[in-house]
C-alpha positions, 0 to 999 in steps of 0.5 A, spaced: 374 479 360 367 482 358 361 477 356 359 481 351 365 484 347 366 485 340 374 487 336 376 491 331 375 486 325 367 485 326 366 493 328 370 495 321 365 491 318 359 494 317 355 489 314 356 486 321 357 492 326 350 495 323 346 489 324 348 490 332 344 494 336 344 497 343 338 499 348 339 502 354 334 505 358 331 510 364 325 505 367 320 510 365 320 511 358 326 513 356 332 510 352 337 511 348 339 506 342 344 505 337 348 501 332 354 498 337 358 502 332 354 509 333 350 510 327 343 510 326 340 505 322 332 507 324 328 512 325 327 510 331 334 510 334 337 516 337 342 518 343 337 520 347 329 518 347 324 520 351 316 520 353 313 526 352 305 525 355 303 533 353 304 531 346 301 524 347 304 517 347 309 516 342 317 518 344 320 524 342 328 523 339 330 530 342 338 526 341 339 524 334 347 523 336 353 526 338 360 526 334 367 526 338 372 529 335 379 528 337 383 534 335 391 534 336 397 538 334 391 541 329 389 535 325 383 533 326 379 526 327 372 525 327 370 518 330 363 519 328 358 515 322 352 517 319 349 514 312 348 519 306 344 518 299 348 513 294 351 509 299 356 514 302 357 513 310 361 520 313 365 521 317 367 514 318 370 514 325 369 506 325 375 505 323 378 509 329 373 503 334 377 498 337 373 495 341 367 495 344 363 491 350 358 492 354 359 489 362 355 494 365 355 499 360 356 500 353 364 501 353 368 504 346 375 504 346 377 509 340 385 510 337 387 515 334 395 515 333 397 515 339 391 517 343 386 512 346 380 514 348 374 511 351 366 512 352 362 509 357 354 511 356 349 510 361 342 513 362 339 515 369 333 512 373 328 514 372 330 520 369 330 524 362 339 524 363 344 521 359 350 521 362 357 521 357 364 519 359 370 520 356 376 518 359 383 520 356 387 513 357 393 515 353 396 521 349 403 524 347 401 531 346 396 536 347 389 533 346 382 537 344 376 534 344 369 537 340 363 535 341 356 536 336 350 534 337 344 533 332 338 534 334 331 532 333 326 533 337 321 529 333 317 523 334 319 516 334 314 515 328 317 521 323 323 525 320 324 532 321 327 537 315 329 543 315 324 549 317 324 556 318 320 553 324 325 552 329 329 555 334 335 556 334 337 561 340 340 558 347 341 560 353 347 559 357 347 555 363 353 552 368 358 548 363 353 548 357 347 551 354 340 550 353 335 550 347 327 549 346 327 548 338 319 547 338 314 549 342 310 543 347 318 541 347 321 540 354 328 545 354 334 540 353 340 542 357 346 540 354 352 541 359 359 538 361 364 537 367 368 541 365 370 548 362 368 549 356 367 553 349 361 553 345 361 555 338 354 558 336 353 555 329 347 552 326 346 549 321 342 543 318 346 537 316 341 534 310 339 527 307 342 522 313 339 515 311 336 509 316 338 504 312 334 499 316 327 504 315 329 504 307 329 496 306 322 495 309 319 501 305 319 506 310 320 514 309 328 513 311 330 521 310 331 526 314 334 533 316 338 534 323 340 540 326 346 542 329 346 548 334 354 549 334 360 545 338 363 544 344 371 544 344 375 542 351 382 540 353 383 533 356 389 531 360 391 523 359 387 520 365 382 526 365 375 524 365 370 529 361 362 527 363 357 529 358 350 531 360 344 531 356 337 532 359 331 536 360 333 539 367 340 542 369 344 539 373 350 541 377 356 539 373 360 538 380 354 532 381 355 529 375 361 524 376 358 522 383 351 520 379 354 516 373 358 512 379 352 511 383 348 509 376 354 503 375 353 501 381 345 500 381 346 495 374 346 488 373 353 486 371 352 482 364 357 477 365 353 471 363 347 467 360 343 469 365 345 476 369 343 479 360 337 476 360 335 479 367 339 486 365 335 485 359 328 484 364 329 490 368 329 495 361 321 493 360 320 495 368 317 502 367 314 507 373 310 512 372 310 519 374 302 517 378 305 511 381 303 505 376 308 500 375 308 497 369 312 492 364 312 494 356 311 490 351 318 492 348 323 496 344 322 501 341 315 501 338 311 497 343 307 500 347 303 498 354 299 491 353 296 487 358 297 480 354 304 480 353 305 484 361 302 478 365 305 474 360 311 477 362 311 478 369 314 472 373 320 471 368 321 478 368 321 479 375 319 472 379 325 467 375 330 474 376 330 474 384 325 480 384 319 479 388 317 485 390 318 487 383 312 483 381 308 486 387 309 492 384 306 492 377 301 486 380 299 491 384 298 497 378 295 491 375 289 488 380 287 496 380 286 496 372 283 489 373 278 491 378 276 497 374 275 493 368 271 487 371 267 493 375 267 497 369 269 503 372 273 509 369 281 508 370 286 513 367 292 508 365 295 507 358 296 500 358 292 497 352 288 490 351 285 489 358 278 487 354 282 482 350 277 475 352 284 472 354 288 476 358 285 476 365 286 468 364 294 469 363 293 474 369 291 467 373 297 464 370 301 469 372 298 469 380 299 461 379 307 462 378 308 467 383 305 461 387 310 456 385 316 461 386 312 464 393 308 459 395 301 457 395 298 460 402 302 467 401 300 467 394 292 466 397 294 471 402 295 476 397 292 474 391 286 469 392 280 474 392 283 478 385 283 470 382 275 469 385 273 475 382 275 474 376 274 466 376 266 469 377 267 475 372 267 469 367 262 465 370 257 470 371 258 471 363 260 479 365 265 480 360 263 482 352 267 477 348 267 471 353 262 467 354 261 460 357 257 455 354 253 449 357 259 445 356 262 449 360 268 451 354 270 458 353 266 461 346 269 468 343 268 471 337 274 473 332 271 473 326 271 481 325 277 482 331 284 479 332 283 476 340 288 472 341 296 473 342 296 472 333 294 478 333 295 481 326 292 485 321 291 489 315 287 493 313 283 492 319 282 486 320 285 480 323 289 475 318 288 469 322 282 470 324 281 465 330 274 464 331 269 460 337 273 455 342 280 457 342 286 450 344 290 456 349 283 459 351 280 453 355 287 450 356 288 456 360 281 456 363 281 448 365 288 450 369 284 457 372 279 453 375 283 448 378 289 453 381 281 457 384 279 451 388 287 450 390 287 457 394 279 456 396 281 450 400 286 455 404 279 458 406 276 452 408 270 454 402 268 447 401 263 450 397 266 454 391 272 448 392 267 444 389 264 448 385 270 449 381 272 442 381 265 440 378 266 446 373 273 443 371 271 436 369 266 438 365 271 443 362 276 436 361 271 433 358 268 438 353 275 439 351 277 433 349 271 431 345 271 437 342 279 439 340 283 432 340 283 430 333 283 423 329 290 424 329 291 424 335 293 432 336 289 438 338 285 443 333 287 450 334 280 452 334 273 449 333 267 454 331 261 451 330 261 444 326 268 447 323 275 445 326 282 447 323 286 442 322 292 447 321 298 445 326 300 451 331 303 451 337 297 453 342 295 446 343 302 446 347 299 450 353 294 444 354 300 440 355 305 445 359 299 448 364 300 445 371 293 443 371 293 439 364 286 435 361 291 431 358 293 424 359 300 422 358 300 419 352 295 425 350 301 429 350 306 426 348 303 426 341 303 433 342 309 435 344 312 430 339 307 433 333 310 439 336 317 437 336 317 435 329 313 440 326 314 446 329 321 446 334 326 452 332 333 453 335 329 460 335 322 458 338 316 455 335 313 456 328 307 459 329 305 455 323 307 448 320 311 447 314 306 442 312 300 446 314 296 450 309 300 458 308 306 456 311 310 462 310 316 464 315 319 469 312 319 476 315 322 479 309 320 484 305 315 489 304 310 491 310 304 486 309 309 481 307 313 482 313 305 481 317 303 475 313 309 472 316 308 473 323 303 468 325 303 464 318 310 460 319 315 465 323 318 463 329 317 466 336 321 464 342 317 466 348 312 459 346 319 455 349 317 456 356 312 452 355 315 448 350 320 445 355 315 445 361 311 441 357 317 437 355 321 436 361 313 434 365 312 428 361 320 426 361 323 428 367 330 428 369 331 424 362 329 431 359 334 436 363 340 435 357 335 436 350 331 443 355 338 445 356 340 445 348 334 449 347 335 454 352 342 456 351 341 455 343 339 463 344 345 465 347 348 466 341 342 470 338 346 475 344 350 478 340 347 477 332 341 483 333 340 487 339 346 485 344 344 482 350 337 481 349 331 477 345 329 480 339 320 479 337 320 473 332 325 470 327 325 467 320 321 460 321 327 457 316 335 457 317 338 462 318 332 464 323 334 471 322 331 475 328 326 480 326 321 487 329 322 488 335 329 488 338 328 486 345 321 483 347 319 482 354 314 475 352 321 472 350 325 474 354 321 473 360 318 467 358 326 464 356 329 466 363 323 464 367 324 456 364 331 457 365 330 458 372 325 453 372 331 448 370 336 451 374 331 450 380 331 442 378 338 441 377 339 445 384 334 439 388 337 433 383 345 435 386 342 435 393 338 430 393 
């Protein structure tokens, strides 16, 4: 039985199947997205999406969908749907659905009459190929089928309308035809396992609405162009393979390539094999050799924060090692190259950010936890001392160590930390001067120096390190623990916020943490009370001044929420390790609650993954981005953290 399975009744209903979409992607770019019932509720949904660099950073719908019908005895059934102007949705083939799941691959059942059909979907490693197949599981009579592609070719970030612009010729290739429809365009083959008619027939189908772009305020119109219609016979037991794709391919390969991609795939039969399936989509390899995660899907980009941040429960709580090896591997470059100001072609955004090379030590550190710490020393030691003495020799722009030996940066103007929002240009939490997380992650970063130094025998930078740290201890508490007991978010000057984030939680969950017990105890409770979510923590305290945790409405509304009450996921990982540090064992059954409370979150938005944030208040709907590698990453990391526990507690 399939982990992630959905029938008739809530694929019918369209107020539940349209809010439940699928992501599947090639690893370098690439992907395919859609609603579980096949019609595109956003601009940036489209059966086939690919990264075009010549025409700069944005992906390209090339795909917008494919419309199945099955023809028998010359009636005909079109199992497509797309929404149209006054509430009208044609051709409604979602009450053809019978069932849909996604194990290995996203599988719809269809039934029409007697004919059962079914279509597994799978995009090939890095490469721009969708592969389709259709497998005809029973029928009585003679059976067609007629296939119409909708195209694009667009960025993900526009909507296209009829033109005297585009191309509408082809050219004949195996099986198939290849189109160009704009210049700059890749060519797009289109091509199936079998022989076939293709009916020249342009034409633009007019106002195809996304619904999802229309209820947040966006452009949600948009022109596509059909070039014409595919038709073949299809026996019972026949499989018919569909390609579409930026290169040819040799249609005899077509069915050995789909099988071998199957076998490549993580099964999503559980809790923990969908969050490592969902971990592997953000892995992207690039065609210079750089390996990155992004950020997530679809409109995120390459950015350092959440790609160190990320990295070891994306790769480290995976069983993937060498994974996180190899993106490290891009990303000591990119460090290198920052730190020494030298010029380096990269995509990835935000390595200036004055937190990101202290999250890259965090992400060194626990691949010393899953590693070891003379394997991570080995690998990784000189990349951590580089940084410790960028910082220290005061190299970077926006990071400075005072006296006290706290971190100072200035936020005021930019938005610096990971409560990154902004409008019309300027940052709506401007987090300014002594930063909680900031010296959290740099008392901890000191502390992890000296542990590797003393690997080396260099007694001299162990103890420079050290001294460094207790002064930092200091500093920290005389300056962030308030008379209540729990941290400021941020102290500028004379001024401290009182406001009650979630960032103080780092203080407590870092595997070097100034705080005494009973310190964080009263942090983690304050948190608990105030900010713990069954989707994440609040970015902001329902007591606290602005409180605001729904992400509804128009754009701005929507932003202001973001970091004013809204809650974000990826903050349990730290939560529950800060939890499960003070109480221990007694803690294992509340950490175990937490975690699996997103198991039904799997099936509600973006199946088999984390959405971005969620509603800070019931029914904590998920909202922006619908599969995040921080949250995903961050969930499965403490997940396997616990499991590791549980495996030493049964075998001790």
């Amino acid at each position: 039985m399939s982990y992630l399975k959905f029938d008739k009744n809530t694929l019918i209903n369209l107020e539940q199947s349209l809010s439940k979409e699928m992501l599947r992607v090639n690893k370098s770019g690439a992907y395919s997205f859609s609603t579980i019932v096949d019609c595109n509720t956003r601009k940036h949904h489209g059966l086939m999406v690919i990264p075009i660099p010549e025409l700069g950073d944005e992906n390209h719908v090339l795909v917008s969908s494919l419309d199945t019908t099955v023809i028998q005895r010359g009636a005909e059934f079109n199992l497509g749907l797309h929404k149209y102007p006054g509430d009208h949705y044609s051709p409604k083939g979602h009450k053809y659905i019978r069932e849909y799941e996604s194990d290995s691959i996203p599988r719809t059942i269809y039934r029409v009459g007697g004919v059962i059909l079914s279509r597994d979907l799978i995009f090939a490693s890095h490469e721009n190929r969708l592969l389709i197949k259709y497998t005809l599981l029973d029928a009585h009579s003679p059976t067609t089928l007629r296939f119409k592609p909708f195209l694009a070719f667009r960025s993900v970030n526009t909507l296209t309308r009829e033109n005297d612009q585009l191309n509408s010729g082809y050219e004949p290739v195996a099986n198939g035809i290849k189109m160009q429809l704009y210049p700059g365009y890749p060519p797009l083959f289109m091509q199936l396992s079998v022989k076939n008619a293709f009916l020249h027939q342009p034409d633009w189908y007019k106002n195809i609405e996304y619904m999802k772009d229309q209820e947040q305020g966006y452009a949600y119109q948009e022109d596509l162009f059909v070039p014409g219609t595919f038709e073949a016979s299809i026996r019972k037991g026949q499989s018919i393979y569909i390609s579409m794709g930026t290169s040819e391919i040799s249609t005899r390969r077509m069915s050995s390539v789909f099988a071998d991609e199957i076998a490549a795939r993580t099964p999503r039969d559980s809790f923990t094999h969908c969050l490592q399936n969902a971990a592997y989509q953000f892995y992207n390899k690039q065609d210079n050799g750089q390996r990155f995660l992004i950020a997530g899907y679809p409109w995120f980009e390459y950015r350092a924060r959440d790609m160190f941040i990320a990295l070891p429960g994306c790769t480290l709580a995976a069983k993937n090692p060498g994974l996180f090896e190899a993106i490290m591997e891009t990303g000591e470059r990119l460090i290198h190259a920052c730190i020494h100001k030298k010029p380096e072609s990269c995509r990835i955004q935000g390595l200036q950010k004055p937190d990101v090379l202290l999250w890259a030590i965090w992400a060194i550190q626990e691949y010393a936890r899953f590693q070891g710490i003379q394997a991570c020393q080995e690998k990784y030691g000189s990349l951590v001392i580089d940084i410790l003495e960028h910082i220290q020799n005061q190299k970077h722009p926006n990071l400075f160590l005072h006296q006290n030996n706290l971190l100072y940066t200035e936020g005021k103007l930019e938005a610096i930390s990971w409560m990154d929002s902004t409008w019309s240009g300027s940052p709506l939490v401007p987090r300014s001067g002594y930063l909680v997380e900031f010296n959290a992650l740099w008392y901890n970063a000191l502390l992890f120096g000296a542990e590797l130094e003393s690997f080396q025998r260099q007694s001299f930078r162990v103890d420079l390190y050290t001294q460094m740290a207790e002064q930092t201890k200091i500093s920290f508490l005389q300056t962030f623990v308030n008379p209540y007991g729990y941290l400021y978010d941020f102290v500028d000057g004379d001024k401290p916020d009182w406001s009650v984030r979630p960032n103080m939680i780092f203080a407590a969950s870092l595997p070097y943490s100034m705080l005494d017990k009973q310190q964080r105890k009263t942090v983690i409770d304050l948190v608990t009370k105030e900010l713990l979510t069954p989707r994440g923590l609040r970015s902001l305290s329902p007591k606290s001044f602005g409180y605001n945790p729904n992400m509804e409405g128009t754009e701005e509304q929507r932003i202001r929420a973001k970091h004013q009450g809204a809650a974000w996921p990826w903050l349990i990982g730290h939560f529950l390790e800060a939890y499960l540090g003070l109480y221990k064992d007694s803690g294992i059954s509340f950490a175990q609650r937490v975690i699996y409370a997103f198991e039904e979150e799997l099936t509600e938005r973006g199946v088999g993954t984390i959405s971005e944030v969620f509603n800070g208040n019931p029914p904590y709907r998920g909202h922006g981005g619908v599969s995040y590698a921080m949250n995903v990453g961050e969930i499965l990391r403490i997940h396997r953290l616990l499991k590791n526990r549980l495996n030493l507690n049964q075998e001790s």
